[in-house]
Each structure stands twice: as structure tokens, then as C-alpha cells.
N, CA and C of each residue as an Amber inpcrd file, in Angstrom:
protein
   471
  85.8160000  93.2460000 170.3700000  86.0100000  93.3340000 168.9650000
  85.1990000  92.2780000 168.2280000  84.4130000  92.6010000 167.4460000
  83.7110000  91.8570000 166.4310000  84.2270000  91.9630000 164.7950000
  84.1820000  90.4330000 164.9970000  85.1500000  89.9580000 163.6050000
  83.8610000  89.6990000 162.4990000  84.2720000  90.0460000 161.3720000
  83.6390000  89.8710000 160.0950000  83.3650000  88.5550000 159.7270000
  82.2240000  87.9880000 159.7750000  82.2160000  86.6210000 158.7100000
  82.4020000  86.3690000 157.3690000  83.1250000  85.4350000 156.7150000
  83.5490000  85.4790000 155.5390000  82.5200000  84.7980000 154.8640000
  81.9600000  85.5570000 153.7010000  81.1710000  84.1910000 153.1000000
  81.5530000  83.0590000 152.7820000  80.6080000  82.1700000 152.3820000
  80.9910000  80.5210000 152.1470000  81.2880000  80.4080000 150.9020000
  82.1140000  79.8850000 150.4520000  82.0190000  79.7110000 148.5970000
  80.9140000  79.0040000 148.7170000  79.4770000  79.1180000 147.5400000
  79.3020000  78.3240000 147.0780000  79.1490000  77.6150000 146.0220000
  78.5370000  76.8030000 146.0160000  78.4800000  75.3850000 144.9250000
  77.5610000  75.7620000 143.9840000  78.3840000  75.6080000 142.7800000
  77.5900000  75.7470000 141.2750000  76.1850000  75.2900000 141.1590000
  75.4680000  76.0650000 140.7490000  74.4570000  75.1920000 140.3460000
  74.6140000  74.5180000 139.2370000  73.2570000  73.6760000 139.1030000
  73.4440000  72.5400000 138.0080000  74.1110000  71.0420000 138.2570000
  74.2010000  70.4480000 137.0050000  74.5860000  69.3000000 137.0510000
  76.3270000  69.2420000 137.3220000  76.6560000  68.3180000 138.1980000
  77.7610000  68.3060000 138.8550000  78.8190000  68.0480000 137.6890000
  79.7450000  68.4800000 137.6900000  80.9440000  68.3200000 137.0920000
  82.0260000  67.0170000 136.5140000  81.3310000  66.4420000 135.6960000
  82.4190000  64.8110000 135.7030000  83.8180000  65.1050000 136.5140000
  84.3060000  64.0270000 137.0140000  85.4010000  64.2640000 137.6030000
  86.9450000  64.1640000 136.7380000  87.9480000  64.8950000 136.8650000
  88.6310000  64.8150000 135.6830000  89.0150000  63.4570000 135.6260000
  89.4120000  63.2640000 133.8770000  90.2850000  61.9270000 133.7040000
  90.9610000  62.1160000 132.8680000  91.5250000  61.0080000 132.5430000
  93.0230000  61.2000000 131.9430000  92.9680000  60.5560000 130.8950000
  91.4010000  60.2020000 129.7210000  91.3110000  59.4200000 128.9810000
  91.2290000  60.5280000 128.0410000  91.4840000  60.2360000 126.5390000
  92.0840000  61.2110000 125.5060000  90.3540000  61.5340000 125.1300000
  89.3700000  61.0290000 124.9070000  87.8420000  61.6400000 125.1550000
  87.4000000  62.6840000 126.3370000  88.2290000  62.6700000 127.4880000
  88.1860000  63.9070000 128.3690000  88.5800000  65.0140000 127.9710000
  89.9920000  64.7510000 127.5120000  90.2200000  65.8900000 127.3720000
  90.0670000  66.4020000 126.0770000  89.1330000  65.8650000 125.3010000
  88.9820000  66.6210000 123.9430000  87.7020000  67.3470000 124.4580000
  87.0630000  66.6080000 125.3760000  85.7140000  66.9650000 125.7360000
  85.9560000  68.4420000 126.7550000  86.8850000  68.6090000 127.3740000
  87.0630000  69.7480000 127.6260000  87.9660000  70.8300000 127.2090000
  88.6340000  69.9870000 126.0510000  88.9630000  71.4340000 125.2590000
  87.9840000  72.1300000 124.4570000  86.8070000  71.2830000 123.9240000
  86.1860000  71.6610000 123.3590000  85.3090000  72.6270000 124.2450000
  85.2540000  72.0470000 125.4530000  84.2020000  72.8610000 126.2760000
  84.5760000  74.3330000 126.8690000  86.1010000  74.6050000 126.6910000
  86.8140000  75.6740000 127.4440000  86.9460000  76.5370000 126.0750000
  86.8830000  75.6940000 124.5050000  86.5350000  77.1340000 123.4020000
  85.7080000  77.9100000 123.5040000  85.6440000  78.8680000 123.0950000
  84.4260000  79.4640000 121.9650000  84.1330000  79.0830000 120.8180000
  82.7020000  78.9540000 121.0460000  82.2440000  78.4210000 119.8970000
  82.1130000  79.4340000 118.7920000  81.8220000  78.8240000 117.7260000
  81.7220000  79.9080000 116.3540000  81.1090000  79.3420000 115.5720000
  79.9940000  79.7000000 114.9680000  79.0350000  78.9360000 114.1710000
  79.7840000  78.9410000 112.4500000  79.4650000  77.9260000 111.9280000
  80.7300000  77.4070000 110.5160000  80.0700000  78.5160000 109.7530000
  78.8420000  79.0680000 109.6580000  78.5800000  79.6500000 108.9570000
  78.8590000  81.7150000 108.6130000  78.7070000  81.7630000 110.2450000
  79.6330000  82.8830000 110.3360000  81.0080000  82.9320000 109.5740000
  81.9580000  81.9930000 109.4440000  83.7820000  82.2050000 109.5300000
  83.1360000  81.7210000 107.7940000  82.3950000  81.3630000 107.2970000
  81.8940000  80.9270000 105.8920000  81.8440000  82.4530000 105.0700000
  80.6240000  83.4990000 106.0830000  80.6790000  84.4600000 105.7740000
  81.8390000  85.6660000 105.9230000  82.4210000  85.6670000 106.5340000
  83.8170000  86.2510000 106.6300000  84.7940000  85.8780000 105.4640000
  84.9910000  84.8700000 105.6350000  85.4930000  84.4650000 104.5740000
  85.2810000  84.9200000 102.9610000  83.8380000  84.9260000 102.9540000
  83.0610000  84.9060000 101.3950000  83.8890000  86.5560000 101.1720000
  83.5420000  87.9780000 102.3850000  83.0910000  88.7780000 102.6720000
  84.6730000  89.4220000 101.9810000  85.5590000  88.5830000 102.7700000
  87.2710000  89.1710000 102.6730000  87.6850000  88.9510000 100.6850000
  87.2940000  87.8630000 100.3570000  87.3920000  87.5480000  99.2400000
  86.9380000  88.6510000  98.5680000  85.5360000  88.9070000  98.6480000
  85.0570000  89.8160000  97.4830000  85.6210000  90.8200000  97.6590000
  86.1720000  91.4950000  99.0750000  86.7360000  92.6820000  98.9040000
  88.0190000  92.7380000  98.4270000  88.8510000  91.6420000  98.3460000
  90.3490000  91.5320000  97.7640000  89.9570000  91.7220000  96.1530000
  88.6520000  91.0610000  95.3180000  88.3110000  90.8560000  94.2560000
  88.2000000  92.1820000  93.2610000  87.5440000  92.8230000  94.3160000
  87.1510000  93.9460000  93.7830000  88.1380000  95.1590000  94.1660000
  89.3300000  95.3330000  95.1020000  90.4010000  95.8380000  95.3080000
  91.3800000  95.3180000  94.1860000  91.4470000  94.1780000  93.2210000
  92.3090000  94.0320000  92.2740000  91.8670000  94.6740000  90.9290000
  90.6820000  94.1720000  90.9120000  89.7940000  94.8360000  89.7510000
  90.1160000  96.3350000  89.4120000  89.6770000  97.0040000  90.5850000
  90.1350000  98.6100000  90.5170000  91.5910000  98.9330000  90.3090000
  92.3700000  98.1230000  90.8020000  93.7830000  98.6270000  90.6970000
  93.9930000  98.6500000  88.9630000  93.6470000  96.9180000  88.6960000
  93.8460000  96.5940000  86.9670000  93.5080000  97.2700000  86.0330000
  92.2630000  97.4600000  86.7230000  91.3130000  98.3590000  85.4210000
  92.4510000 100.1590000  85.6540000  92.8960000 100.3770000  86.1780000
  93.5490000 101.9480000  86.7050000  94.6600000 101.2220000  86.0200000
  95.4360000 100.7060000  85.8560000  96.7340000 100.2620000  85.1940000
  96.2600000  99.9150000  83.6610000  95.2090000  99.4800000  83.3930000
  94.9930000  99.2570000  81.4210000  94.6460000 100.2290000  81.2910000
  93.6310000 101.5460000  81.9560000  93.6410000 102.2400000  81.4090000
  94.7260000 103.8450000  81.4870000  95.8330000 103.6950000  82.3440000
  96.8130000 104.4250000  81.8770000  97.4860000 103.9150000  80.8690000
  97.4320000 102.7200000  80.1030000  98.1460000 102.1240000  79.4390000
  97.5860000 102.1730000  77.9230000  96.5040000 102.2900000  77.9230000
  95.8370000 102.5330000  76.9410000  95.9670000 104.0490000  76.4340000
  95.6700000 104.7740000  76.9250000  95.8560000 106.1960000  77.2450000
  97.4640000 106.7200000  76.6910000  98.2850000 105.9160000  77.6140000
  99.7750000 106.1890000  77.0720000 100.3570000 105.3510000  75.2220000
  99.5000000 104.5370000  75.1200000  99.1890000 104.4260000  73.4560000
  98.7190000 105.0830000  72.6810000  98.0310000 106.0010000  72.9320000
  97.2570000 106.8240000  72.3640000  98.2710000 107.8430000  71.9960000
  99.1950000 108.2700000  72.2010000 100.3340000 109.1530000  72.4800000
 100.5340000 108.6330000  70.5000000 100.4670000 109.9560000  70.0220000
 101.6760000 109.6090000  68.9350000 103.0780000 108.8810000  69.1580000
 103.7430000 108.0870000  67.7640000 105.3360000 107.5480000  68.5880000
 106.3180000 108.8550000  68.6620000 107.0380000 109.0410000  69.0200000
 108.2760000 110.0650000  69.1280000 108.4710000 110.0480000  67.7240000
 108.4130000 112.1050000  67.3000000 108.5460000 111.8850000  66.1930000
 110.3350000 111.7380000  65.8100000 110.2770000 112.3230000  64.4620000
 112.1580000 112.2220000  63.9570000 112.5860000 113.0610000  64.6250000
 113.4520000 112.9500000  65.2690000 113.6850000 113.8340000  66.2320000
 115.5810000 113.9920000  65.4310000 115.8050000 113.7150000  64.2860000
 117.4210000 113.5120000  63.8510000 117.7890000 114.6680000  63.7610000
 116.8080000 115.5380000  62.8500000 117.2630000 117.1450000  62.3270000
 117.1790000 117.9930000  63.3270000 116.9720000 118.1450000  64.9190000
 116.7690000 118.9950000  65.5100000 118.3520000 118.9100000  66.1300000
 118.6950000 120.1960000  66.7600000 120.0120000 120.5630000  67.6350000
 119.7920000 119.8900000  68.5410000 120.8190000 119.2940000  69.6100000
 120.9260000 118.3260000  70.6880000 119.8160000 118.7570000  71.7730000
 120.0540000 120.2400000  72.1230000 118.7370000 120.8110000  73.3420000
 117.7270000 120.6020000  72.9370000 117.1940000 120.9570000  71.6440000
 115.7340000 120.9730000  71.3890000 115.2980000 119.5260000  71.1090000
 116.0790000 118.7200000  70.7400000 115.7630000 116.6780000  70.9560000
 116.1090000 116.4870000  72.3970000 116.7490000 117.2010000  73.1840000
 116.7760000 116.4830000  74.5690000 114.9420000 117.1160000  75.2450000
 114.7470000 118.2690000  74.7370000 113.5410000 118.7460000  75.1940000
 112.4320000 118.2870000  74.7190000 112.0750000 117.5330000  73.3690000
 111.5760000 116.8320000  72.9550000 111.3010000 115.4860000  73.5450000
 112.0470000 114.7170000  74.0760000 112.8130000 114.1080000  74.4190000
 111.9820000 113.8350000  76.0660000 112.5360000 114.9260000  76.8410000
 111.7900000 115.4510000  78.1440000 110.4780000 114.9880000  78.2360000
 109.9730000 115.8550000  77.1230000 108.1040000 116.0940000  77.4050000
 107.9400000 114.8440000  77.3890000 108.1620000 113.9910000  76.2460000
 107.5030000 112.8860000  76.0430000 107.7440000 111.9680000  76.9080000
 108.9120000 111.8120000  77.3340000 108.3940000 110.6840000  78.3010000
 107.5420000 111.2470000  79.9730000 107.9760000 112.5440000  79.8680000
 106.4670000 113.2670000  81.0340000 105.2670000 113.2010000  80.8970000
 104.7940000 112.9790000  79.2090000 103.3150000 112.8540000  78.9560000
 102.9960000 111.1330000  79.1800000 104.3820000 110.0530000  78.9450000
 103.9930000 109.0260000  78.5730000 104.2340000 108.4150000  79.9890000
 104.3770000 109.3720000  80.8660000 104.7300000 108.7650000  82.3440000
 103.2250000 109.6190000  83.1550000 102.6960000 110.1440000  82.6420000
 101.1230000 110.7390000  83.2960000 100.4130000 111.3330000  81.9580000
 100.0150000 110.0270000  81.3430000  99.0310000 110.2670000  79.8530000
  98.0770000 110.3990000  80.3410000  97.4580000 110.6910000  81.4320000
  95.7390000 111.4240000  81.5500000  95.8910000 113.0850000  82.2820000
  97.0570000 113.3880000  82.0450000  96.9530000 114.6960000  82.5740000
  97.7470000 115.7820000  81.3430000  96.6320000 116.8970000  81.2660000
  96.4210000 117.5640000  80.3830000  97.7540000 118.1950000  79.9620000
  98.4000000 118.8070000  80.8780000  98.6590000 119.6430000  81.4060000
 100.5350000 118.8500000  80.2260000 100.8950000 117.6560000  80.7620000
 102.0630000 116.9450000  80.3880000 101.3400000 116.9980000  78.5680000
 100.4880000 116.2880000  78.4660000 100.4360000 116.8770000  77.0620000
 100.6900000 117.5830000  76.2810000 100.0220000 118.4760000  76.4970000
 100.4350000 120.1480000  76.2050000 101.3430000 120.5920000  76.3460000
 102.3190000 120.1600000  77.4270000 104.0540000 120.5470000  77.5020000
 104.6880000 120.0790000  75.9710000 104.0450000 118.8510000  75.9840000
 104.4840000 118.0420000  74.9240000 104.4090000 118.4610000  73.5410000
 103.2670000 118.8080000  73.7820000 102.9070000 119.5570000  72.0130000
 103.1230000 121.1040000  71.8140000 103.4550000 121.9380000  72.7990000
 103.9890000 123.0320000  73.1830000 105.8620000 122.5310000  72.4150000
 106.2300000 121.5830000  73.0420000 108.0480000 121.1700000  72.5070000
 108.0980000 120.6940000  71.0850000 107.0070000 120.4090000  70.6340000
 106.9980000 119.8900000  69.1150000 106.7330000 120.7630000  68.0600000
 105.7630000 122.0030000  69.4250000 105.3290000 123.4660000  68.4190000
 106.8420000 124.2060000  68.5270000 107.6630000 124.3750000  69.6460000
 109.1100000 125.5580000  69.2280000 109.8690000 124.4210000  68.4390000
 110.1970000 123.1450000  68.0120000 110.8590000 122.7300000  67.3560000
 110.3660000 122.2650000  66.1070000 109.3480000 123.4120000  65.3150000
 108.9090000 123.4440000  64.1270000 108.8490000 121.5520000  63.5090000
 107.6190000 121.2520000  64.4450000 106.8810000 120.0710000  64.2600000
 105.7930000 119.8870000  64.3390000 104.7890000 120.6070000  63.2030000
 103.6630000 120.7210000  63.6150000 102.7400000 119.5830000  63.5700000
 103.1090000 118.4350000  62.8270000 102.2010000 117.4800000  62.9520000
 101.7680000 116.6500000  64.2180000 102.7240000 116.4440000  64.8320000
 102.8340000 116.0490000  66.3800000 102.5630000 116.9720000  67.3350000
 102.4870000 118.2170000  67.3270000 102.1700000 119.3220000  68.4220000
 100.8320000 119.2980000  67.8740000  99.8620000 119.3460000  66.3570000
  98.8010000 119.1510000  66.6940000  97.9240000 118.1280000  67.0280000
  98.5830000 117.2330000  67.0900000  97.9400000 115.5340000  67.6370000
  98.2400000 115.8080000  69.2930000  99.1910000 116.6270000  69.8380000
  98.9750000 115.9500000  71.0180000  98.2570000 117.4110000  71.7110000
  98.0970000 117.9110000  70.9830000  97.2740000 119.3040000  71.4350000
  95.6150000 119.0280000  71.1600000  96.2080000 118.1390000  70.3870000
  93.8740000 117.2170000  70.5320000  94.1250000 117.0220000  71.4470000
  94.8270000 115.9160000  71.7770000  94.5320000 114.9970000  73.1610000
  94.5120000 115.6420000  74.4060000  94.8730000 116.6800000  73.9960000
  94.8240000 117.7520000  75.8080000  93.8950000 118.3510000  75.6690000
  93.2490000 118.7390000  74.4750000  92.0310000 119.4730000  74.7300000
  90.6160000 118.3020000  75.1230000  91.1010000 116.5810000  75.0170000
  90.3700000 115.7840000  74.8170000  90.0860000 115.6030000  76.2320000
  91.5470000 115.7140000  76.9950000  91.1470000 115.5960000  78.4130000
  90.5920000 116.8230000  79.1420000  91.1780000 117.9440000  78.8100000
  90.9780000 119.1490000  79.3260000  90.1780000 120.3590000  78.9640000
  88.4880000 119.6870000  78.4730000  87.7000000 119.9860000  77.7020000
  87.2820000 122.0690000  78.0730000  87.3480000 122.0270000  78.8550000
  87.2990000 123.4170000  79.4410000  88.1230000 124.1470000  79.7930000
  89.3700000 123.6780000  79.2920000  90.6540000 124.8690000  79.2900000
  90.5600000 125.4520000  78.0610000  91.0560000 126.4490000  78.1090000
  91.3600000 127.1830000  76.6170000  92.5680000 127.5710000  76.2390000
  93.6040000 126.9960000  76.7700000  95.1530000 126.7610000  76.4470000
  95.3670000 126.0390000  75.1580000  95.0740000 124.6730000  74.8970000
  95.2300000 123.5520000  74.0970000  94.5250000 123.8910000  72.7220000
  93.1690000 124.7160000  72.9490000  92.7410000 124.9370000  71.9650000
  93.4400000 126.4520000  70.9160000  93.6050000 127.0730000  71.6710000
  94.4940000 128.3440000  71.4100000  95.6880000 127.9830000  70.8940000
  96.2640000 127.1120000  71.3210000  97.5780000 127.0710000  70.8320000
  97.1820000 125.8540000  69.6090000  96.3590000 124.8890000  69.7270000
  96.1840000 124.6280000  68.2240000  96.0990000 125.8920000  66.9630000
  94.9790000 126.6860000  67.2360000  94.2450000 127.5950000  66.4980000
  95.4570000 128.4300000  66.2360000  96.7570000 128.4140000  67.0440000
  97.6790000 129.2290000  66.1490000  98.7580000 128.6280000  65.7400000
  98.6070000 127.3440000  65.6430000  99.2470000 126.4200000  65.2080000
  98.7110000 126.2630000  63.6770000  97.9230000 126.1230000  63.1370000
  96.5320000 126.5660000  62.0780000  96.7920000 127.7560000  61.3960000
  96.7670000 128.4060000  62.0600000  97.2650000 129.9810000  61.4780000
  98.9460000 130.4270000  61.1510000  99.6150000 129.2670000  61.8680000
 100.9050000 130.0970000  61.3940000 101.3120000 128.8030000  59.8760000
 100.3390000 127.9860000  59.7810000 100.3930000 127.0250000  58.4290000
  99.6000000 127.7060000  57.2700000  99.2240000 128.5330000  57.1920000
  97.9600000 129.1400000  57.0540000  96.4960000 128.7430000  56.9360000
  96.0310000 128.2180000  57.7370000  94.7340000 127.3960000  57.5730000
  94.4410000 127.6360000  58.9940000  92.7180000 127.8330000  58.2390000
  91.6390000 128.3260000  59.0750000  91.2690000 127.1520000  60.1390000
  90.7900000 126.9080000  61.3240000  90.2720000 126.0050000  61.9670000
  88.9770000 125.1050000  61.4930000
């Protein structure tokens, strides 16, 4: 029977290894030596890199929050709502805070000025029937229902 020879460990090349010690310069010297290194200027750029993107992730949010806010100003105020029956001010009532809770969508507008047109209010159903045709330039809902909003006052467009 023939037995396998084991290789030899061998010995590192290079310059030999200080021998350990127990002086507080050793062992900084080999903690430092057992990191990874990282150049200051890399973790500089990371840094710079994370910033601008938080910067510009607030920016977009802010600017999306002033301008629903702006938008929801734009809203006529709630008109008198005293002389109407309890349903038709609770429906009044409804729209508006649906338009003033999604003022860039056409659609809540127009609900809105649709509830101001059956509760014989035409000044406010035609202000907020601009603003839906303002957003919703290529529907022909908003404009129609102005134009017979116009016509049942009697006046031409």
C-alpha cells in the first residue's frame, strides 16, 4: 500500500511578519491592517450623492403639496347654502369637500358644479364648471353643461 504525501504548508512570501505584541501601537497597527480600506473621498461622494437625492425627493413631494393647495384655493368658498332643504345642503355639502379633497381632478369639480346647478345656484356651478373645463380641456361635459347653464338664464355663450 502506498500512502499519499501531504503537502508542506508553505511560508508566505515577503517580508516576515512582526511578531505579535501587546503594545496599544500593535494593535492599532493591526486593526488597521485587518480593515478595508476606503478612500475619504469615495464615502465624501456617497454621501454628497444620498443628500441630493433626499433634496430633491423633498422638493417633489413640497412642490405636489403647494400645488394641490393652491389649486384647492382656487375653489370658490361654499356658497349660502341657508335657503336650500337639508338633502340638497348635505349634497352641496358632499361635492365640495370631494372637489376640495382632489382639486386637480375634473371629474370632482364638475360633480360639484353639477350640485350647485340642481340646487338652482348658478353662480357657483358656473365658476366651478370653468375650472373643470380648465383642467379637462378636451372633455365636452363641463362645457355643455355650462352652455346650458347660459341658456336656461337666457344668455348666449
Amino acid at each position: 500500500m502506498s500512502r499519499k504525501r501531504r503537502p508542506q504548508p508553505v511560508a508566505p512570501s515577503g517580508p516576515p511578519l512582526p511578531a505579535p505584541a501587546s503594545s496599544p501601537d500593535a494593535k492599532a497597527d493591526r486593526a488597521q491592517r485587518d480593515t478595508p480600506h476606503v478612500e475619504p473621498t469615495n464615502k465624501a461622494l456617497y454621501i454628497a450623492v444620498a443628500v441630493a437625492v433626499a433634496i430633491v425627493a423633498l422638493a417633489w413631494w413640497g412642490a405636489g403639496a403647494l400645488t394641490r393647495r393652491a389649486q384647492g384655493a382656487m375653489l370658490p368658498a361654499l356658497a349660502d347654502l341657508s335657503g336650500l332643504p337639508s338633502p340638497a345642503r348635505q349634497h352641496v355639502e358632499e361635492a365640495d369637500a370631494a372637489a376640495r379633497s382632489h382639486p386637480r381632478e375634473a371629474g370632482a369639480l364638475g360633480a360639484l358644479g353639477m350640485a350647485y346647478h340642481a340646487s338652482l345656484l348658478p353662480g357657483p356651478a358656473m365658476d366651478t364648471y370653468a375650472l373643470a373645463e380648465q383642467l379637462e380641456p378636451a372633455g365636452w361635459r363641463w362645457t355643455y353643461y355650462r352652455g346650458l347653464l347660459l341658456e336656461e338664464r337666457g344668455r348666449q355663450p
